[in-house]
Structure formats: structure tokens, C-alpha cells
C-alpha positions as CSV (number, residue, x, y, z in Angstrom):
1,X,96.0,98.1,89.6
2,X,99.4,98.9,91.0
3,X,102.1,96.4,91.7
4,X,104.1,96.3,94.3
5,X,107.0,96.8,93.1
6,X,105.4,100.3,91.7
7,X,104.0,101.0,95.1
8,X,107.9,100.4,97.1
9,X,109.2,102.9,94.2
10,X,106.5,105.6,95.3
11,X,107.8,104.6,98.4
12,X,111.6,105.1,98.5
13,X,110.7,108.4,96.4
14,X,108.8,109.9,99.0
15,X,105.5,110.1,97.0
16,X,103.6,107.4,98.7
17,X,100.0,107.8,100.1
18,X,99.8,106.6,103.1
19,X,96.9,106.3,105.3
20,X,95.3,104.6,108.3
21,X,92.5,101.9,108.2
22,X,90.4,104.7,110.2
23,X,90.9,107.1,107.2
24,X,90.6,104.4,104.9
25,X,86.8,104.0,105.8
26,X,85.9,107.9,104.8
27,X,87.7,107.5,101.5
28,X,86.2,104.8,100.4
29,X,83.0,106.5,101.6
30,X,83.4,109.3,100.0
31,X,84.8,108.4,96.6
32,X,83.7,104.8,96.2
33,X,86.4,101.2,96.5
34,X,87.7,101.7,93.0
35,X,88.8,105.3,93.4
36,X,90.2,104.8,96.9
37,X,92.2,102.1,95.9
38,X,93.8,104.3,92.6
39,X,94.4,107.3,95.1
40,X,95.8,105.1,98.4
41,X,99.0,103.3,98.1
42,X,99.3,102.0,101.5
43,X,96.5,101.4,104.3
44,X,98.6,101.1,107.8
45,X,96.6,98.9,110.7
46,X,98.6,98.5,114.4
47,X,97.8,97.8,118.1
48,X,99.1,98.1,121.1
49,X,97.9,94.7,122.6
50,X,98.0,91.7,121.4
51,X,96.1,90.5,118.7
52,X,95.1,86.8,117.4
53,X,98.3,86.7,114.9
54,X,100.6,88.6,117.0
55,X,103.9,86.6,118.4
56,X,107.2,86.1,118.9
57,X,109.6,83.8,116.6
58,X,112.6,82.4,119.0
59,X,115.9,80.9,117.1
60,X,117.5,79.2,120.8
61,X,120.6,78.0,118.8
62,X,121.8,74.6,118.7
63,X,123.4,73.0,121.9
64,X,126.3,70.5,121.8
65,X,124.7,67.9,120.7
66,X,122.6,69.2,118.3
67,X,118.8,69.0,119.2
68,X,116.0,69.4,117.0
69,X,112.7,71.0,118.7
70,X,110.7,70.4,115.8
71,X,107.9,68.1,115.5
72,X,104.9,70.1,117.0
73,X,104.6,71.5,120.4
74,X,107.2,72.5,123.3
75,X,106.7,74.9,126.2
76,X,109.0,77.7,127.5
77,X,107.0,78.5,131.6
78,X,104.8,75.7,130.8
79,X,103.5,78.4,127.6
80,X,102.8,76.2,125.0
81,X,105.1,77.2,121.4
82,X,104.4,75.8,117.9
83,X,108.3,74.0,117.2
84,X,107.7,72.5,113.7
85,X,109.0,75.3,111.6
86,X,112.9,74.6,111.5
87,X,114.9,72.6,114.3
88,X,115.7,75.5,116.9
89,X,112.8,77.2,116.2
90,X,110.2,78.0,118.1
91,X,107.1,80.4,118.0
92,X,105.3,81.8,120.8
93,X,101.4,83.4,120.0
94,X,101.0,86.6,122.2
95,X,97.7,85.0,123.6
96,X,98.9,81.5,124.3
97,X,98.4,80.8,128.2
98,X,99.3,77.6,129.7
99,X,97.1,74.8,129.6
100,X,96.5,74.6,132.9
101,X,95.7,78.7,132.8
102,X,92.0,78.8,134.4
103,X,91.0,81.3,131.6
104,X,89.5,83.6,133.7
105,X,86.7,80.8,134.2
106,X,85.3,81.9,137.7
107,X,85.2,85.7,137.5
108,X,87.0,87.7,138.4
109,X,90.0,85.4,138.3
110,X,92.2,85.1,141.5
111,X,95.6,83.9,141.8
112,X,96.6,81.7,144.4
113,X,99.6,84.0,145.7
114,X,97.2,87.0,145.5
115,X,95.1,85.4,148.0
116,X,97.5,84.1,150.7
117,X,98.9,87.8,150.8
């Protein structure tokens, strides 16, 4: 099993393997978890969209006087944002809509402003 510490060294030496999850899936096919996991140092995943854990952290400073956001939930354009981490901190999940957000519940969803154009 190799440590991570052993795997950033392969890393900053330029010896790394690096593959993606797609590739991943024929190694492992082809030579078995164990062996996959000797040969591959690092398995890279990424999107383009949004995912479930995908987001934003927002420090907004402090203001004179101080504030604290924390406590549970506060809303930047009525998007609601988790505030309990520190006291100007805020974070905002990529697939977080408003509450009132009709979540595409009559299909296809119109807008309001797209229908009085």
C-alpha cells in the first residue's frame, strides 16, 4: 500500500502514474483491483457541470461592526448558503436554487419574463 506522502514524492519527481477514472475501469479489468492499485498512483475524476458536492466557499469580510453570519442558513439572490462554518463565511452548493425555485415542476419550466416577451 503506498502512502501518500510516497505518492506526492512520485509526484514532484515526475514519475507519477496518472490516469483517468475511464482508464481506471480497463485496468482493473484487465489486471485485477490489487495489481491496478500497485501500478496506479493517481485516478483523476472532473466535470464540467455541476455535480452534488460542487460549490463555492465566500469569505465577505467583516463590516464595521463586526457581524457574524454563522448559525445555519443565509441567502445571497434569495440562494439559500450554509453560514455555520466560521463568522464571514459562507458556502454556496452549485445546485442550490431558491426556495421558492419551481424546480422545473410543470414541464417544460417557463419563466415569467419569458412569457410576457
Amino acid at each position: 500500500m503506498k502512502t501518500i506522502n510516497e505518492i506526492n514524492e512520485k509526484i514532484k519527481q515526475g514519475k507519477a502514474v496518472v490516469v483517468t477514472a475511464e482508464e481506471m475501469i480497463d485496468i482493473v479489468r484487465d489486471k485485477g483491483v490489487k495489481k491496478a492499485a500497485e501500478q496506479v498512483d493517481v485516478v483523476t475524476t472532473g466535470t464540467f457541470g455541476p455535480m452534488c458536492s460542487s460549490g463555492l466557499f465566500v469569505n465577505v469580510g467583516h463590516s464595521k461592526p463586526r457581524i457574524k453570519l454563522g448559525g445555519g442558513t443565509c441567502y445571497l439572490n434569495d440562494v439559500p448558503c450554509y453560514a455555520g462554518l466560521a463568522a464571514v463565511d459562507i458556502y454556496v452548493g452549485a445546485t442550490a436554487i431558491p426556495d421558492d425555485d419551481p424546480r422545473n415542476k410543470v414541464y417544460p419550466a417557463h419563466s415569467r419574463t419569458a412569457a410576457a416577451t
